[in-house]
C-alpha positions in Angstrom: 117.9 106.4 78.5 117.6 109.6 80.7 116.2 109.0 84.0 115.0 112.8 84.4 116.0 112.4 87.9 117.8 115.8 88.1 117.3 117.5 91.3 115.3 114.9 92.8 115.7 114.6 97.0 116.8 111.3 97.9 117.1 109.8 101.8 119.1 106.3 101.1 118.8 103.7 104.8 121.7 101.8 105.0 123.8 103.8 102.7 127.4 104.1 104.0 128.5 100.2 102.5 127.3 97.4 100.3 123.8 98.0 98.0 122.7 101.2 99.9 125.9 102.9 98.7 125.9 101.8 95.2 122.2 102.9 95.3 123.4 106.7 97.1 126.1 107.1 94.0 123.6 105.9 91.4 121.3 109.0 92.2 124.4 111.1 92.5 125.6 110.1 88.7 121.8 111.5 88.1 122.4 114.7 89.6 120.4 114.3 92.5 120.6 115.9 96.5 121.0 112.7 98.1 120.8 111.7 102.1 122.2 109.1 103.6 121.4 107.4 107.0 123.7 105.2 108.9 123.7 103.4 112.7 127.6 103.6 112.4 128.6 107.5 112.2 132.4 106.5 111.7 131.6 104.4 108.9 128.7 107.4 107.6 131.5 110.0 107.5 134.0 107.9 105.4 130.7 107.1 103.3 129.6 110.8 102.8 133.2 111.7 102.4 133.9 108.9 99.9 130.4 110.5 97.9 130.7 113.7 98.3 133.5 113.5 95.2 130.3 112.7 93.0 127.9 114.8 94.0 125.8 117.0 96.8 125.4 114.7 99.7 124.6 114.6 103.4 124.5 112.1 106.0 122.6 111.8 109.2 123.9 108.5 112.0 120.6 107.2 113.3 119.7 103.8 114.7 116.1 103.3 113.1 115.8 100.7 115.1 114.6 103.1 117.8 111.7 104.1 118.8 110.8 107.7 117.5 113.9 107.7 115.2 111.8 107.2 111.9 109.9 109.7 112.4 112.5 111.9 113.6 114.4 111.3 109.8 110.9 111.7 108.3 110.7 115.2 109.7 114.0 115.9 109.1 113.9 115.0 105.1 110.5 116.1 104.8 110.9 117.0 101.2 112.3 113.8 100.3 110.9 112.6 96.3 112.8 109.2 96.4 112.9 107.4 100.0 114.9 104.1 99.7 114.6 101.8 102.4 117.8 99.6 102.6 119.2 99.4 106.3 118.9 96.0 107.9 120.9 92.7 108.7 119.0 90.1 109.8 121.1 86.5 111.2 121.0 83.5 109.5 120.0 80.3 110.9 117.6 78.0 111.3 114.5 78.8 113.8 116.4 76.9 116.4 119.1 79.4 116.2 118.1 82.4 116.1 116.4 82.9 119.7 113.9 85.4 120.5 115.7 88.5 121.3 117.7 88.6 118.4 114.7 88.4 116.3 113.1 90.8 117.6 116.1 92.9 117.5 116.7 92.1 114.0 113.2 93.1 112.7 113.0 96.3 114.7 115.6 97.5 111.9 114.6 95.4 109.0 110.6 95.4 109.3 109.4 98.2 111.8 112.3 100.4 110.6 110.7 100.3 107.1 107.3 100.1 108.2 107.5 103.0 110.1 110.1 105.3 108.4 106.9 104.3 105.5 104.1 106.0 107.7 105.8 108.9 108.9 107.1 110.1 105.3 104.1 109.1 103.8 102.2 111.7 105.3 104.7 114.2 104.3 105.0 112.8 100.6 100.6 112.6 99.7 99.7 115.3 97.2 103.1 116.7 95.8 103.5 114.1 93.1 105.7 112.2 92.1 107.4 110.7 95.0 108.0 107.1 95.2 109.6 104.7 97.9 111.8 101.8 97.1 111.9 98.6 99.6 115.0 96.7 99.1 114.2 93.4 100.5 115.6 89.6 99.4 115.3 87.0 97.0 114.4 84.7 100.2 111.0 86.4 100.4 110.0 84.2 97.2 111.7 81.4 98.1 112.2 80.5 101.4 115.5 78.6 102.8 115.7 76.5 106.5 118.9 77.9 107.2 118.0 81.7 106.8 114.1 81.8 108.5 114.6 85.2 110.2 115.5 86.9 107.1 113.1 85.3 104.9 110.1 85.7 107.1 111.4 89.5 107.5 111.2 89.9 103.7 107.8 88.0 102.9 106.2 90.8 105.3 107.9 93.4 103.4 106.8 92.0 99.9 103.0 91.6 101.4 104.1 95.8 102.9 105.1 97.3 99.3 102.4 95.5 97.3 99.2 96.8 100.0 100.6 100.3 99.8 101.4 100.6 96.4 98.3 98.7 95.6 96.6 102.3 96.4 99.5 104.9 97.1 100.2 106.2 93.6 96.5 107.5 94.0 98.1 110.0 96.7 101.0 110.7 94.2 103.2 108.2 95.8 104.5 104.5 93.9 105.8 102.0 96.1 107.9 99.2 94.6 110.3 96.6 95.8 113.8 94.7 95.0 114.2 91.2 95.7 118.6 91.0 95.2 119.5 87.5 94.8 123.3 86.8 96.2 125.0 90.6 95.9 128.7 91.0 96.6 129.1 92.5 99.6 131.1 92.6 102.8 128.0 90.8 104.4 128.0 88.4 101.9 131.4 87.1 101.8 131.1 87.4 105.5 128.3 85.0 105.4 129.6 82.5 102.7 133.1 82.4 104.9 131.2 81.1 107.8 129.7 78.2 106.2 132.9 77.5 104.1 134.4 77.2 107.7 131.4 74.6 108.9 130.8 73.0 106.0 135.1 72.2 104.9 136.7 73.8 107.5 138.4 76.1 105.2 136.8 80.0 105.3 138.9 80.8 101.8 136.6 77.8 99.5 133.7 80.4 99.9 134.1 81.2 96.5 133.1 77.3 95.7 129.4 78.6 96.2 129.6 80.9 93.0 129.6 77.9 90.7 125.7 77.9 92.0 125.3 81.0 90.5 124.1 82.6 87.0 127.2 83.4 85.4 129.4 81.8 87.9 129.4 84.8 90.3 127.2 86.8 92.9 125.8 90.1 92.0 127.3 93.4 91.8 125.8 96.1 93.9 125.5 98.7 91.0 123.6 96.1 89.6 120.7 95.7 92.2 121.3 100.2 92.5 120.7 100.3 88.3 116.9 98.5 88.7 116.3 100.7 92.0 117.1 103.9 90.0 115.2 102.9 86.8 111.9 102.2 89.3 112.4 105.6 91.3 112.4 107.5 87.7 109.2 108.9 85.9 110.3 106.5 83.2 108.7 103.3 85.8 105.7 105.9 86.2 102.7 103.3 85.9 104.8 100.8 88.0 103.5 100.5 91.7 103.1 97.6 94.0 105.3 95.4 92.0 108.2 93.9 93.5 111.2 92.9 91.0 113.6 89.6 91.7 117.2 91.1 90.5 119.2 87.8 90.2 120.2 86.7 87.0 117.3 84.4 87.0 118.2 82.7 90.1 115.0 82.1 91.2 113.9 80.0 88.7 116.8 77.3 88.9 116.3 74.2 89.5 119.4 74.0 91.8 119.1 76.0 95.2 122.7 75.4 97.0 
């Protein structure tokens, strides 16, 4: 199917690694002027280097954390079509282990960095249809785990964002839709999974044990979770707005939850 996404501006969070690059080269393949926006500028350069070999791309290090730095990159990408908020890493742990400041610091990425970087684009994206933002959130938004409160909480705010906004938005030209990834292979992932192979059998290597969990044996690809973000930034999802899609091979709906 043809996308029709030719041309289109795209501003990527979290796009130098993991999901948000997958997602950055996805709209590259299309032929779109993408922008990419990193915390870590050494990392953004390799990133923007690495991409650049597909495509017209840019990159911009920012901490969106800060205050004033969304709307600093909404400003600054004022034409964006296709905003894709991505950036965030949230701890895991129970509510006993992740203490206050960490939280806090955690959701000023994860929840006020989309939140806001959402406002100050929006204003700049009403009336010059069609533009469309894309939260990438987490399968623990629809089902909430003990050892990962933090991040799930985080994400449940983010569903309850995408589906007010786009409840209305497409009315001002603008669709907002979500992506719940289940288990993705990432750095962070494996980074994660190593941890509790360590507590749980004191062996950081039998973190691939926790695949047999999975649908198909195995964790997600990220050009997986970047296909379904593509697809719902394309005229082709036109009548699609609010709506928040699980990509997990069905995950969810297991009985077993490891």
């Amino acid at each position: 199917m043809e996308l029709e996404l030719n041309n289109r501006r795209v501003l990527v969070t979290g796009g130098s690694q993991g999901i948000g690059y997958a997602i950055a080269r996805g709209f590259l393949a299309e032929g779109c002027k993408v922008a990419i926006v990193s915390r870590d500028e050494a990392r953004l350069r390799k990133a923007v280097g690495e991409l650049a070999k597909h495509g017209e791309v840019t990159g911009e290090a920012v901490d969106l954390a800060q205050r004033g730095a969304p709307e600093r990159i909404a400003d600054q990408f004022r034409d964006t079509d296709i905003l894709v908020n991505n950036a965030g890493a949230v701890p895991t742990g129970d509510i006993f282990s992740v203490d206050e400041a960490r939280w806090r610091e955690a959701w000023d990425l994860k929840v006020f960095g989309y939140i806001n970087l959402m406002r100050a684009m929006y204003g700049h994206m009403r009336g010059h249809a069609p533009k469309v933002i894309v939260n990438v959130m987490g399968l623990g938004g629809e089902r909430p785990q003990w050892r990962y409160v933090c991040g799930n909480a985080a994400n449940v705010a983010l569903m309850g964002v995408t589906r007010s906004l786009g409840g209305t938005s497409i009315d001002d030209g603008i669709r907002v839709v979500g992506v719940n990834p289940g288990a993705v292979d990432t750095e962070r992932l494996r980074s994660i999974q190593r941890a509790r192979a360590q507590r749980e059998f004191g062996d950081p290597e039998r973190y691939h044990e926790y695949s047999k969990y999975m649908p198909l044996g195995r964790p997600g690809t990220p050009e997986e979770i970047a296909n379904v973000v593509l697809f719902l930034a394309s005229d082709r999802a036109g009548w699609v707005s609010g709506a928040v899609v699980p990509v997990d091979g069905g995950f969810l709906h297991r009985a077993n939850w490891f």
